[in-house]
Structure formats: structure tokens, C-alpha cells
Steps between C-alpha positions, in 0.01 A plus 500: 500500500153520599450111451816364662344662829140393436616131563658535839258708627214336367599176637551698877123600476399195435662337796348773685167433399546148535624534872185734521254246407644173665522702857127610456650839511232605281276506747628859534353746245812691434677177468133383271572830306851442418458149408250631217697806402811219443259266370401754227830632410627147412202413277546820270761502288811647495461854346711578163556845583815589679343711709195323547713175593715709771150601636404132501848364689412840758198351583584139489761600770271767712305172525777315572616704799197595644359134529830394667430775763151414588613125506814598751263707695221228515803242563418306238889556446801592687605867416812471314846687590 
């Protein structure tokens, strides 16, 4: 279960952090921080341990969520519905 939602999700960070970086949006440190927090999580792999794994897709989508907030807020995107 664990993997069929690391795809999606993984993919939505990335466009975050790629909206992040091509707006100069890093020029914000909690926007910096989050970029390197997502950075990180993608490089390290994918834990084996079930538990371990859901902690890894809670974080990947913490990340996730709070980078989409401080781009919104910073109007580096329009707040969604």
C-alpha cells in the first residue's frame, strides 16, 4: 500500500519544490528549509519497514503540505479551493 502512495505524492513534492526554486521562492528560509527537508527525503530510500515506510510517506506529505502553504502565502501560487 505504502508504495502505490509514495509515487503520487512524491511526484506532488517535487513539483512543489520545483515551483519553489524556478520562482526564487527560496529566497525565503522556511521555503529554503523545506526545499532541503524534501530534498533529503527523496534522496534516502524508501524504508522496508512497514512502519518505518508509513513514517516516511507522513513526512513526505507534512512536507508536501506545508511547502504549498508557505508558497500560497508568499503567492508564489494561487491558494487552491
Amino acid at each position: 500500500m505504502s508504495r502505490l502512495l509514495l509515487g503520487p505524492l512524491s511526484g506532488h513534492l517535487t513539483r512543489l519544490v520545483t515551483i519553489a526554486v524556478a520562482s526564487e521562492a527560496e529566497q525565503d528560509p522556511t521555503v529554503a528549509q523545506l526545499v532541503l527537508r524534501a530534498r533529503s527525503l527523496h534522496a534516502g530510500p524508501l524504508p522496508c519497514g512497514r512502519q518505518e515506510a508509513i513514517a516516511h510517506l507522513r513526512r513526505l506529505g507534512w512536507t508536501a503540505n506545508e511547502l504549498h502553504d508557505r508558497l500560497t502565502a508568499i503567492r508564489c501560487l494561487k491558494e487552491a479551493a
